[in-house]
FIRO-804935 format. One record per residue: residue in one letter; z, x, y of N, C-alpha, C, O, CB in turn. Coordinates in pm, 1 decimal, decimal comma, always signed. Glycine has a CB too. Example, Ala and Ser with C-alpha at 12.3 -4.5 7.8 and 13.67 -1.06 7.14 Angstrom:
<rs>
- A/+780,0/+1319,0/-569,0/+780,0/+1230,0/-450,0/+780,0/+1320,0/-330,0/+846,5/+1423,6/-331,9/+904,6/+1130,8/-447,3 $
- S/+708,0/+1285,0/-225,0/+714,0/+1367,0/-106,0/+787,0/+1290,0/+3,0/+803,9/+1340,9/+113,8/+572,5/+1408,4/-59,8 $
</rs>
This chain:
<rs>
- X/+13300,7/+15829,1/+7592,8/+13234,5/+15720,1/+7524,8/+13271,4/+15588,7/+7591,1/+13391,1/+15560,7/+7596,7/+13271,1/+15718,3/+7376,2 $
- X/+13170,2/+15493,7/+7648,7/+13207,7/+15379,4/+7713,5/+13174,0/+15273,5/+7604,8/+13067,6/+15260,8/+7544,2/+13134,8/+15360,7/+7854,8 $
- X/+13290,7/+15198,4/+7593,3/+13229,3/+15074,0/+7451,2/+13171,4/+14989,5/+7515,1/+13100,5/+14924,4/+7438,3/+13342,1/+14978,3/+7347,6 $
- X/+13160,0/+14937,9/+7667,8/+13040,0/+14861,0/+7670,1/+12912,7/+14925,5/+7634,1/+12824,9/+14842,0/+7612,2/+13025,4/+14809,3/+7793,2 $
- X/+12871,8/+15058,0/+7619,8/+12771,0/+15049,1/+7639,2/+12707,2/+15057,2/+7469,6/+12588,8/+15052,2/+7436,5/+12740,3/+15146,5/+7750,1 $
- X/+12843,7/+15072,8/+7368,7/+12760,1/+15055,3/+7236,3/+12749,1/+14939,7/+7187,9/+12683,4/+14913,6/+7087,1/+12802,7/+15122,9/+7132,1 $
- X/+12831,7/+14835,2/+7275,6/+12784,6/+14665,9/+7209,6/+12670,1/+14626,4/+7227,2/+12631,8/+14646,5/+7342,4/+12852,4/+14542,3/+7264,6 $
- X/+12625,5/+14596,6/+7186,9/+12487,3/+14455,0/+7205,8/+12462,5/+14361,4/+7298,4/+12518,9/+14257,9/+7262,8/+12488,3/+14353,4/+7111,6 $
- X/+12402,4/+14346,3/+7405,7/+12335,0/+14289,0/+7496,8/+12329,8/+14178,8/+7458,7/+12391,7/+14103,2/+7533,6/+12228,4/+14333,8/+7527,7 $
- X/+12287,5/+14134,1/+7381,4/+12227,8/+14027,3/+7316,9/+12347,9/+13958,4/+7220,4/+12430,8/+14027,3/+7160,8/+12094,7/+14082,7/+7233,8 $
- X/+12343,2/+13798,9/+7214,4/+12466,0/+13753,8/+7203,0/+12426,2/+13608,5/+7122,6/+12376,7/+13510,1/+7177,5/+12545,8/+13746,6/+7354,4 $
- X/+12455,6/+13619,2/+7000,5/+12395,5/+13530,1/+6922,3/+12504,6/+13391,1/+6944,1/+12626,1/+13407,4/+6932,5/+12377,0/+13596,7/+6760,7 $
- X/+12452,2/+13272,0/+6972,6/+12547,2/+13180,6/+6984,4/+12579,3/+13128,8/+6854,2/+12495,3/+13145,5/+6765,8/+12511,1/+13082,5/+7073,3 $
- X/+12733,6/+13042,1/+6815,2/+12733,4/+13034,4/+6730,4/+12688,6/+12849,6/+6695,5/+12664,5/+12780,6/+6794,5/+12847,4/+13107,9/+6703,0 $
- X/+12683,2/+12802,2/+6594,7/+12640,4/+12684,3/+6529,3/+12750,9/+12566,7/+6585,2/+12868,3/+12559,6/+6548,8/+12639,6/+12709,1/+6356,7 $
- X/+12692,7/+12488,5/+6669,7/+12806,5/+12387,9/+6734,9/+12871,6/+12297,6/+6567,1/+12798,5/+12300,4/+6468,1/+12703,2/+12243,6/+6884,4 $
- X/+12984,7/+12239,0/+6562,5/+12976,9/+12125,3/+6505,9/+12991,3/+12029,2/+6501,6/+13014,5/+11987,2/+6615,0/+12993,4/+12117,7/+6462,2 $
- X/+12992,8/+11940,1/+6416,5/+12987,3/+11803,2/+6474,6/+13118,7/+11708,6/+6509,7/+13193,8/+11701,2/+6412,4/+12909,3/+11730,9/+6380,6 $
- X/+13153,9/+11651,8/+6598,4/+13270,3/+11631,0/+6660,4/+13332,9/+11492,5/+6594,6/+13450,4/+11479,0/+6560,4/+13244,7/+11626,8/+6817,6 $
- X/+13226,0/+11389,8/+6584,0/+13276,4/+11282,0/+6530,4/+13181,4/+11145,8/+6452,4/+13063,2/+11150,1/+6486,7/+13350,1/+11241,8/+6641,8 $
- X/+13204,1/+11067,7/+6387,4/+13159,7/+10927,4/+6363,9/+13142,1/+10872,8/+6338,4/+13124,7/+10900,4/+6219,7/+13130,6/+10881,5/+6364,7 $
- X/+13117,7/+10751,9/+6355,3/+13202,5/+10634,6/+6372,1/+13147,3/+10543,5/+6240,1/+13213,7/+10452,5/+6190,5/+13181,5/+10557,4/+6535,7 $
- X/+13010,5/+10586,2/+6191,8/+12953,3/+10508,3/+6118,9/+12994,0/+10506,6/+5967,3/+13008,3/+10603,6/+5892,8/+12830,7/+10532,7/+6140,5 $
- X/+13014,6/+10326,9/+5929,9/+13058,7/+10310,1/+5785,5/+13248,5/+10292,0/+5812,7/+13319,4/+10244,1/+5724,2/+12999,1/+10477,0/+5675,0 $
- X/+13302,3/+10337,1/+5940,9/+13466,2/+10302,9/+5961,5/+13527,5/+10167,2/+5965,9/+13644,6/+10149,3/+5932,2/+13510,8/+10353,8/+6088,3 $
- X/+13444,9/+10065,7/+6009,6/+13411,8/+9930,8/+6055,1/+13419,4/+9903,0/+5941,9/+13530,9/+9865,2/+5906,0/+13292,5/+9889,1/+6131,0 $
- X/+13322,9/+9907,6/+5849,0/+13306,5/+9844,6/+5713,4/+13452,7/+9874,3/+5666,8/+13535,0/+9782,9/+5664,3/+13177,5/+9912,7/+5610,6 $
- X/+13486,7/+10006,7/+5628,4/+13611,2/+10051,3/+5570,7/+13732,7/+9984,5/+5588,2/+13812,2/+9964,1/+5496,5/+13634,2/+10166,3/+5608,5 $
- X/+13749,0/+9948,9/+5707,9/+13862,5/+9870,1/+5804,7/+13872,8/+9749,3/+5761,9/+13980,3/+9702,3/+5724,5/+13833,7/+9856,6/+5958,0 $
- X/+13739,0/+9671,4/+5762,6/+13757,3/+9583,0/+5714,9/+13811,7/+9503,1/+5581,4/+13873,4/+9396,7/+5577,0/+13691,6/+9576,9/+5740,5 $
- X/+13766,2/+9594,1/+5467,5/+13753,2/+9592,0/+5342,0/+13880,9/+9499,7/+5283,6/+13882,1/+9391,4/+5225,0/+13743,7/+9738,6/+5293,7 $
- X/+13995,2/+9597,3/+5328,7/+14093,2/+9517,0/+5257,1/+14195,2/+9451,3/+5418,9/+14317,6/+9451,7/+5431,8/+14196,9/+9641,9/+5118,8 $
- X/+14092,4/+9403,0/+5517,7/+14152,4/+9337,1/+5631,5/+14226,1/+9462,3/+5713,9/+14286,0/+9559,8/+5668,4/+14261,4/+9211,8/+5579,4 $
- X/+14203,5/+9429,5/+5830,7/+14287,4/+9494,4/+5964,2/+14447,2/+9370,9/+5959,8/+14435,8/+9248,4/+5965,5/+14154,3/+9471,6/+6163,2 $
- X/+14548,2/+9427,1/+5951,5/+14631,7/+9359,5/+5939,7/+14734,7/+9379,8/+6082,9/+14727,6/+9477,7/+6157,1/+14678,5/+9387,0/+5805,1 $
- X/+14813,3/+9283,9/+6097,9/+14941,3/+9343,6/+6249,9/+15003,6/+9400,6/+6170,1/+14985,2/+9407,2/+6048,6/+15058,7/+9232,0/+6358,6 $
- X/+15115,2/+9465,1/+6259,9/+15226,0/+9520,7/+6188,0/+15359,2/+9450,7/+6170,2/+15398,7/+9374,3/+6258,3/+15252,1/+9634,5/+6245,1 $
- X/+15424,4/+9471,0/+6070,0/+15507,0/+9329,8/+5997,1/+15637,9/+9418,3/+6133,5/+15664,7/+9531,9/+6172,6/+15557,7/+9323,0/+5731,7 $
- X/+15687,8/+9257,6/+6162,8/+15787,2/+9225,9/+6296,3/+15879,9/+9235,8/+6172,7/+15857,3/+9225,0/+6052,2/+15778,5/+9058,8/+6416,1 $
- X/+16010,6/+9264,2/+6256,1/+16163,3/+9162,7/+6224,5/+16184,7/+9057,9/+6264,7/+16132,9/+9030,1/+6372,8/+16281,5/+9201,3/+6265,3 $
- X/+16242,9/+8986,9/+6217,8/+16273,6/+8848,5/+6289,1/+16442,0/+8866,1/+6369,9/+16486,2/+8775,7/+6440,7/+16272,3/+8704,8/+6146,9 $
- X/+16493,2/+8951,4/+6352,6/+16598,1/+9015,3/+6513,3/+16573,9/+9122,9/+6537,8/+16609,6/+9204,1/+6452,5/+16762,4/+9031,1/+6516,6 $
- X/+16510,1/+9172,3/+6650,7/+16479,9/+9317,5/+6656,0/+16599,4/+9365,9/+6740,3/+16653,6/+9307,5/+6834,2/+16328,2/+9355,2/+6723,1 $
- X/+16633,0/+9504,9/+6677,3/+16721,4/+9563,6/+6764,3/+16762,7/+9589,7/+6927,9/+16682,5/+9638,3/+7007,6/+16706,4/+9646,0/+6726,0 $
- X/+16913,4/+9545,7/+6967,2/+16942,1/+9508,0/+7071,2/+16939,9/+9702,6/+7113,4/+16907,0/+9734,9/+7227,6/+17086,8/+9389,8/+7075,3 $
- X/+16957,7/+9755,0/+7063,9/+16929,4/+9944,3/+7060,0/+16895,0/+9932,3/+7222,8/+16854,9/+9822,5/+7261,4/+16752,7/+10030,7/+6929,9 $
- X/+16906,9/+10025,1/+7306,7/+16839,8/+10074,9/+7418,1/+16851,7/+9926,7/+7510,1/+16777,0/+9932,1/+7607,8/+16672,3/+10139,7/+7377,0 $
- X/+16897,8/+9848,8/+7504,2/+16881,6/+9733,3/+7613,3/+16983,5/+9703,6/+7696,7/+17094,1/+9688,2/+7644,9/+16854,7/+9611,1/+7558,9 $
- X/+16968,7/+9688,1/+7852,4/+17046,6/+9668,4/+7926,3/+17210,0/+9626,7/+7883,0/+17222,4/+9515,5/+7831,7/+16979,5/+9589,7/+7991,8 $
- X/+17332,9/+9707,9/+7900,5/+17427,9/+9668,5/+7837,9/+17492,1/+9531,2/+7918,1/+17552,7/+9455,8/+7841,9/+17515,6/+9788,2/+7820,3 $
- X/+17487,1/+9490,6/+8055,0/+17499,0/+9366,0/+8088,1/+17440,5/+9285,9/+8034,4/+17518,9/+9191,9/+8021,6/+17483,0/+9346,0/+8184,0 $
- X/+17337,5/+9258,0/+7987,5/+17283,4/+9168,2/+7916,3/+17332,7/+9143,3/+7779,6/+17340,5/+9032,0/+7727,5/+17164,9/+9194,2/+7916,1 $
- X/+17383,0/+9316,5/+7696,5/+17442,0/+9262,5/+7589,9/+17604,8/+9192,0/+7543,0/+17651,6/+9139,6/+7441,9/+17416,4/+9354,9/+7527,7 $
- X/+17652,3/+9225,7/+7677,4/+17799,9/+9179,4/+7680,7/+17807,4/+9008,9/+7719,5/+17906,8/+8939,4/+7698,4/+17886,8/+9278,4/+7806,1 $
- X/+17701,6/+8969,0/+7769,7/+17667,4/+8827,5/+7835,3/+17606,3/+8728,3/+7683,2/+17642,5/+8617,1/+7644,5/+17517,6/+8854,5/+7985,2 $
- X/+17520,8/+8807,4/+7635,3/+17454,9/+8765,3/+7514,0/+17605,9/+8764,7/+7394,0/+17627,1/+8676,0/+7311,3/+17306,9/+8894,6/+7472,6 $
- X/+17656,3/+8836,1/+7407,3/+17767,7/+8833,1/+7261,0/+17878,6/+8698,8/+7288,5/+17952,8/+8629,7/+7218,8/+17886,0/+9016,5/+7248,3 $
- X/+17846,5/+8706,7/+7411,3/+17998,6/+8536,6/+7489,3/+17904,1/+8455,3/+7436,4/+17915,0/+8404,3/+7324,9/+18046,7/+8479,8/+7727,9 $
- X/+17766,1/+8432,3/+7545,4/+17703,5/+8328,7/+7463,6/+17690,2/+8242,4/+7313,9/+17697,8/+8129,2/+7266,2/+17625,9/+8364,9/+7474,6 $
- X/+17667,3/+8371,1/+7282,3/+17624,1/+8353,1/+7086,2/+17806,2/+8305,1/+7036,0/+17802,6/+8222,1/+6945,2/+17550,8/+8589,5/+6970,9 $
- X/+17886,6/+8325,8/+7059,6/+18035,2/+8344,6/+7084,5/+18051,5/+8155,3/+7135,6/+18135,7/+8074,8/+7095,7/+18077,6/+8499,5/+7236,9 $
- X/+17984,8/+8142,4/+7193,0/+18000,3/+7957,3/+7249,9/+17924,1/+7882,3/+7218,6/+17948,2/+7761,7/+7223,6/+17991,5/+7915,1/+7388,1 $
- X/+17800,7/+7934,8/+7173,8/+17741,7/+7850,2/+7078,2/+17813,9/+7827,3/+6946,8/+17879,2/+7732,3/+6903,4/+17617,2/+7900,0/+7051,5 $
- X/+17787,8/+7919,9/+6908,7/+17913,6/+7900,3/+6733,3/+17978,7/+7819,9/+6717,5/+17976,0/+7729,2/+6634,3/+18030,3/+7987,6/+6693,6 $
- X/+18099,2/+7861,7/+6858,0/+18178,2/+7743,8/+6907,5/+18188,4/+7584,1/+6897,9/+18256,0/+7499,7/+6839,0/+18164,7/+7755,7/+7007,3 $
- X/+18051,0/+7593,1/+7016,9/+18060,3/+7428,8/+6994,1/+18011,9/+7371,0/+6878,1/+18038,8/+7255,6/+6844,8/+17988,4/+7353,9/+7093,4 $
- X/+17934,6/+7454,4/+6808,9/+17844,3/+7418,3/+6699,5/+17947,5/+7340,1/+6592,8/+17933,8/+7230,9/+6537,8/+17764,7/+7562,0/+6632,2 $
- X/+18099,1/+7477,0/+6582,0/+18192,3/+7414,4/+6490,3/+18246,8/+7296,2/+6547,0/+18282,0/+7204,8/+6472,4/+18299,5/+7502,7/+6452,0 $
- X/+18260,0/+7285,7/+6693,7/+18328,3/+7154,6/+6694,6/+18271,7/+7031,7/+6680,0/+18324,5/+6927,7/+6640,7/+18385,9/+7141,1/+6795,0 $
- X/+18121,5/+7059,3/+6727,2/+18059,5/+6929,3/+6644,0/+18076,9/+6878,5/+6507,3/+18067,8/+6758,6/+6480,7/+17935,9/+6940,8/+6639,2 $
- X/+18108,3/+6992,6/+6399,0/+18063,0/+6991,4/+6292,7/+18233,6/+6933,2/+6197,6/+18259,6/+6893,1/+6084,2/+17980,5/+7153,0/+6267,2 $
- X/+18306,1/+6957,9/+6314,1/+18446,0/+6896,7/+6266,7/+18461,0/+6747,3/+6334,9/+18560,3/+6681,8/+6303,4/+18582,9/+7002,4/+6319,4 $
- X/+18370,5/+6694,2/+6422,5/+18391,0/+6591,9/+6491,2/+18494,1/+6616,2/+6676,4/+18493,0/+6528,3/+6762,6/+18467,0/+6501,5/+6365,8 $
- X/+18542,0/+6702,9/+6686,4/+18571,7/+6692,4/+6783,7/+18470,7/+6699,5/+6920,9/+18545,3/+6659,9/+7010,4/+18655,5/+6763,6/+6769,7 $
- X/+18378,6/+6720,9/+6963,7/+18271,8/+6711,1/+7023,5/+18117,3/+6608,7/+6984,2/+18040,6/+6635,7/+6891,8/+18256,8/+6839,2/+7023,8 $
- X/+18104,8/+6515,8/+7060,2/+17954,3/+6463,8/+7036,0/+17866,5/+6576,8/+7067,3/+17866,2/+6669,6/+7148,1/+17909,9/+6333,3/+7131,0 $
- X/+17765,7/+6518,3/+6938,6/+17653,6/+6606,1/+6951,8/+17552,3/+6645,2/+7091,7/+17487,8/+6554,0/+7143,4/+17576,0/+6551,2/+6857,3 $
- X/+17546,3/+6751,6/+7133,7/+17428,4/+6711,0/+7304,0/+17281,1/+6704,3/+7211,0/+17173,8/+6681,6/+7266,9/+17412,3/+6901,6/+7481,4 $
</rs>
């Protein structure tokens, strides 16, 4: 018994469907506004060059600094 020869020749395709769209999404989007996405105001130093973060911590470290000595009088303000 060969099973090709009891299948069917003939080969019914099946019903494509429909893939996508777009219409009425626009409206939707709009409705209650397309908005950005809400920032931090310090975003994480995470993953960033560690020379940069050892340079950045002196900095912030001498600003402070002078900041207090202005703020005691021993330094004029720049």
């Amino acid at each position: 018994q060969d099973h090709a020869a009891n299948s069917t020749s003939t080969t019914v395709a099946m019903a494509k469907s429909k893939n996508s769209s777009q219409h009425n999404q626009s409206k939707k989007n709009h409705r209650n506004g397309i908005k950005k996405p809400q920032t931090h105001r310090y975003p994480s130093l995470k993953g960033t060059d560690p020379k940069f973060r050892r340079n950045h911590r002196h900095a912030l470290h001498g600003t402070m600094r002078a900041l207090k000595e202005v703020k005691e009088g021993k330094r004029d303000a720049a």
